[in-house]
N, C-alpha and C positions, 0 to 999 in steps of 0.2 A: 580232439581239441580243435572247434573250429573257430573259424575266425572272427567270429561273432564273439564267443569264449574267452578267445585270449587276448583279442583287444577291444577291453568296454571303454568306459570314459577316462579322463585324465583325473587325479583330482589335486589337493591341492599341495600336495609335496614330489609332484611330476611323476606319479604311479600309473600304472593300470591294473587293475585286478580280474584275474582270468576264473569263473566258478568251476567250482570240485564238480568232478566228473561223478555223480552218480554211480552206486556199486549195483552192479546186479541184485535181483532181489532175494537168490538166493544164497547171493555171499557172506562172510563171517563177517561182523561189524570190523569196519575200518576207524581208525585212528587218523584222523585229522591233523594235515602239518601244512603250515605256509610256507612257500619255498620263491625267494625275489631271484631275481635276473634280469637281465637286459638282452630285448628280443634282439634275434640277426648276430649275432654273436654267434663264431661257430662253437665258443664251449655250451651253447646253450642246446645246443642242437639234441643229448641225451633227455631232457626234458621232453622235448618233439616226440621224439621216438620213445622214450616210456611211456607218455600218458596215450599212443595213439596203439602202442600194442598192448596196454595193460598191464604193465609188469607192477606199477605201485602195489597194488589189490595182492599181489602173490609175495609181499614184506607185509601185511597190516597197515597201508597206508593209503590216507584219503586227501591226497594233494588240493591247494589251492595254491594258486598261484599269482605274483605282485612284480610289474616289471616295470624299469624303470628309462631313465634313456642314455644316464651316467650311472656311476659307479657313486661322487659323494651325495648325492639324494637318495639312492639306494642306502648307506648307511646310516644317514640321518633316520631313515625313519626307522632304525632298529630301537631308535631310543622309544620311542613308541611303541613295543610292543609289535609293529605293523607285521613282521615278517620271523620267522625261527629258523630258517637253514640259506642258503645258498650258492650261488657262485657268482662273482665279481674278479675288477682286475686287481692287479697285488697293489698298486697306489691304493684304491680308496680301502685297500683291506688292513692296511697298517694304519690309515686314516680312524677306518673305525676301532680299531684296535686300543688308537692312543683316547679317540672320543665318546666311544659308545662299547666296550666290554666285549667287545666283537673278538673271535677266537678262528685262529684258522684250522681248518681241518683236513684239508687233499691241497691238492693242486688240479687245475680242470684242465690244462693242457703249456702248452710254450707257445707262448705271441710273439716273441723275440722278434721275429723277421716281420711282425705283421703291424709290426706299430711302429709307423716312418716319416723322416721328413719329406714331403714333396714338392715339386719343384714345374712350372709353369713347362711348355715345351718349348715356347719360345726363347726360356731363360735356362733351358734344362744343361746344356754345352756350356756355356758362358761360367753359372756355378758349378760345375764337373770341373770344369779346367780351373779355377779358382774361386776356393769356398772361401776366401777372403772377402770378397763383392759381397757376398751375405750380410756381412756388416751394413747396418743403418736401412737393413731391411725389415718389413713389416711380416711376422710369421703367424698365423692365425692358426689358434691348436685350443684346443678343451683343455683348460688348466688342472690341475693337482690330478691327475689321470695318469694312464702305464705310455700314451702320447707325450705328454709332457714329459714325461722320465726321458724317453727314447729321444724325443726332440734334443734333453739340455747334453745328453752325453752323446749326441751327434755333432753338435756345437763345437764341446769341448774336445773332441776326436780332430774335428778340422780345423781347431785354435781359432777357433770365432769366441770371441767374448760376448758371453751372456746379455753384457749391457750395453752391449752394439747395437742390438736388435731390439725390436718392439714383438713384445709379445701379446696377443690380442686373445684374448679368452672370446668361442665361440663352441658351441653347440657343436657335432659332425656334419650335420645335414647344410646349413649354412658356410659351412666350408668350402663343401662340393658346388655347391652352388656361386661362389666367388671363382674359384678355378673357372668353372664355365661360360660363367660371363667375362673370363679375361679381367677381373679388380682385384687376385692376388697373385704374387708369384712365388709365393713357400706358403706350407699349410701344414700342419699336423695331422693325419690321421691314422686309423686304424681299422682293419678288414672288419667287413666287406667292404666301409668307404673307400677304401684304398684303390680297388678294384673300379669304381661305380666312376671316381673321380679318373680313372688311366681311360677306360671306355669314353665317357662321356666330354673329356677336354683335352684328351693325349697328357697330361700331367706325368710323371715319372717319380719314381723313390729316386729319393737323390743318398738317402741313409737310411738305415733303420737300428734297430736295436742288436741284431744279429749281425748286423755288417760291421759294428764296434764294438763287437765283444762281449756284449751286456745284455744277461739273460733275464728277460721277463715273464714268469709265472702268470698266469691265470691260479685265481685259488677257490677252495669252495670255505666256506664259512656259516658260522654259527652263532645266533649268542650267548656268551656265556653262560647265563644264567639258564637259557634252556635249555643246552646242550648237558649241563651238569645234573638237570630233572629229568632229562628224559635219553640217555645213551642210547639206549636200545632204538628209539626211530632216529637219530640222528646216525646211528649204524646202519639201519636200516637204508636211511635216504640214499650211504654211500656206496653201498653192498647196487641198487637201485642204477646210479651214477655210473659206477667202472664198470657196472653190464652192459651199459648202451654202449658203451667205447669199446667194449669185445665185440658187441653184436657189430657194430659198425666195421670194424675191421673184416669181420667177418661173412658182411653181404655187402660189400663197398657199391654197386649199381645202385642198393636199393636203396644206402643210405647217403649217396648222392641225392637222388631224388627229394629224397625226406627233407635235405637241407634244403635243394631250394623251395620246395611247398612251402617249411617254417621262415624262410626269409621274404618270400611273395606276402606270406600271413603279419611279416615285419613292418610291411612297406621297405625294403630296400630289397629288389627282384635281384638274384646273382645267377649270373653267368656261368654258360659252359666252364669257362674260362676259369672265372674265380670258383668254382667249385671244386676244380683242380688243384689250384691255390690249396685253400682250403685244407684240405686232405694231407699236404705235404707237413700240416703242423703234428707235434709228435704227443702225443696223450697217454694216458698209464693205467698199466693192469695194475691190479693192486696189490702183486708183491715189487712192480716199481714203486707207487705210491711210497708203502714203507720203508722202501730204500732212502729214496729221497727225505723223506721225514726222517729217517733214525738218526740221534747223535752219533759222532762221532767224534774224538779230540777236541770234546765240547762244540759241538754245534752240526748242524746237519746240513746238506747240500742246501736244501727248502731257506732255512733260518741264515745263511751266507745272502742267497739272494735277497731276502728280505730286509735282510742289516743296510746293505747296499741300497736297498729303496728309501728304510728309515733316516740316512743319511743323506738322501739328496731332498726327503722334505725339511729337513733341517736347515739345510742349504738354502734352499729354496724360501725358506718361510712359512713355510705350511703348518710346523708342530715346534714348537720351540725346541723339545728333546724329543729323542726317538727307545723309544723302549727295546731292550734287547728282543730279537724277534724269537728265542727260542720259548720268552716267557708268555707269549700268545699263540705261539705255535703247539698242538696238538697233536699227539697220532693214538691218543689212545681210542677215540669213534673206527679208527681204520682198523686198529687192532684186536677192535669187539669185531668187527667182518672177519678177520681173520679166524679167530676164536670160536664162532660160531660157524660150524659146518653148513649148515640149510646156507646162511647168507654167504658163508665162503664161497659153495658149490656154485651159488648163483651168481655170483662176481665176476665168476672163473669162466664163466660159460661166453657163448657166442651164440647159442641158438635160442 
């Protein structure tokens, strides 16, 4: 995958589209799937690392790939047909759930700690010692996102009312770039921003989603209606997914490295430092996955957090109601991986 590949032009629902890697010519015909994501993201990072050592071609898959630079234009253009599998954050995943038939199907990792409020350095003491002052302050974060989540129940964590504050819907990259130039002093973001903005303006988490409690999923998703045509590659894609998270684990130098190539190939270059970050989030083999998915006393670990997201876009205003999350929640794609020995064996593995 290079960088020519995966990032061509924009177009007009904020996509890029990365071409299908060519199968050797003496391989078995592959089966073509589109698979969205959002580069620099380190759940994205199995994508990297499958399409660069080949492992799609060893399921029957002939990836293409559509990235976007949020999460809700990533599911918008599900209505469209644009894309069939991927991984987003769990806002716009219940987002599409409620607007677009969007179905979730893994979890790609825990962002909890990585999605924070941050806090100017010159102002970084002052709000530490009293998050009261936050009131009547301007906080600039990417609205209806897994930022936003972590922002309002940071808020509410230090008994800052919601409607103190000016909340200012902006992009990542323009965030970073007000930190820098000293024109804000709270911001919303999420890794690798997180990281680009501590380097580049001394900024500091002042909260995150992990520092009050509240756990936010990354998830991998599907749409309905294809996922229901075709199990067997949206099993495939997963069986695909929880490999690179074993292989990673399991050559951690080299899948350091990997990350920052695909982040340099992102436009947001990470550091020593944040690649360390990084690494400390926690990801799942896939007899976690179905832990996590399996009901229980009606409902599963996965569908609690999820209820909890559904409830603060309601909150929020984002979806008038929120659908119970176990009725968009999946595990039957994880449980064709399981089911299927070839794709089990290769889930399991690390080399």
């Amino acid at each position: 995958m290079t960088k020519r590949t995966i990032l061509a032009a924009c177009c007009a629902l904020g996509l890029t589209t990365a071409a299908a890697i060519p199968p050797p010519a003496h391989a078995q015909a592959l089966t073509p799937i589109t698979i969205s994501y959002q580069p620099t993201n380190y759940w994205a990072l199995p994508f990297y690392v499958a399409t660069k050592k080949g492992w799609w071609k060893e399921v029957g898959l002939d990836p293409k790939f559509v990235m976007f630079p949020a999460g809700v234009p990533q599911m918008a253009a599900a209505a469209a047909g644009s894309w069939d599998v991927g991984a987003t954050g769990s806002v716009p995943a219940v987002i599409g759930a409620v607007r677009f038939n969007i179905v979730t199907i893994g979890i790609d990792n825990d962002e909890s700690a990585t999605n924070a409020l941050m806090v100017s350095a010159k102002s970084y003491d002052a709000f530490k010692a009293d998050p009261k002052k936050i009131a009547g302050q301007r906080i600039l974060l990417t609205t209806n996102s897994t930022v936003d989540y972590a922002v309002r129940n940071c808020l509410s964590h230090m008994n800052v009312d919601i409607k103190s504050v000016e909340l200012v819907n902006l992009a990542q990259a323009p965030i970073i770039t007000a930190f820098i130039s000293g024109k804000t002093e709270l911001g919303g973001l999420w890794a690798p921003n997180i990281y680009s903005a501590e380097e580049k303006s001394g900024a500091k988490v002042l909260c995150s989603g992990q520092t009050v409690g509240v756990t936010i999923p990354g998830v991998l998703v599907a749409r309905a209606d294809y996922a229901k045509q075709n199990p067997k590659l949206v099993a495939a894609f997963l069986a695909v997914y929880v490999h690179s998270w074993q292989w990673a684990k399991a050559h951690p130098e080299e899948a350091a490295k990997m990350l920052q190539a695909a982040d340099v190939e992102g436009g947001v270059p990470l550091s020593d430092f944040g690649v360390k970050e990084e690494f400390k989030r926690a990801t799942y083999s896939l007899s976690e996955e179905l832990a996590l998915m399996k009901s229980s006393n009606g409902g599963s670990k996965l569908a609690t957090w999820m209820d909890d997201i559904g409830a603060f876009l309601v909150k929020s205003g984002t979806i008038p109601k929120a659908p119970e999350a176990k009725s968009y929640i999946s595990d039957d794609y994880m449980k064709l991986v399981e089911s299927d020995p070839k794709l089990k064996a290769f889930a399991n593995s690390g080399n």
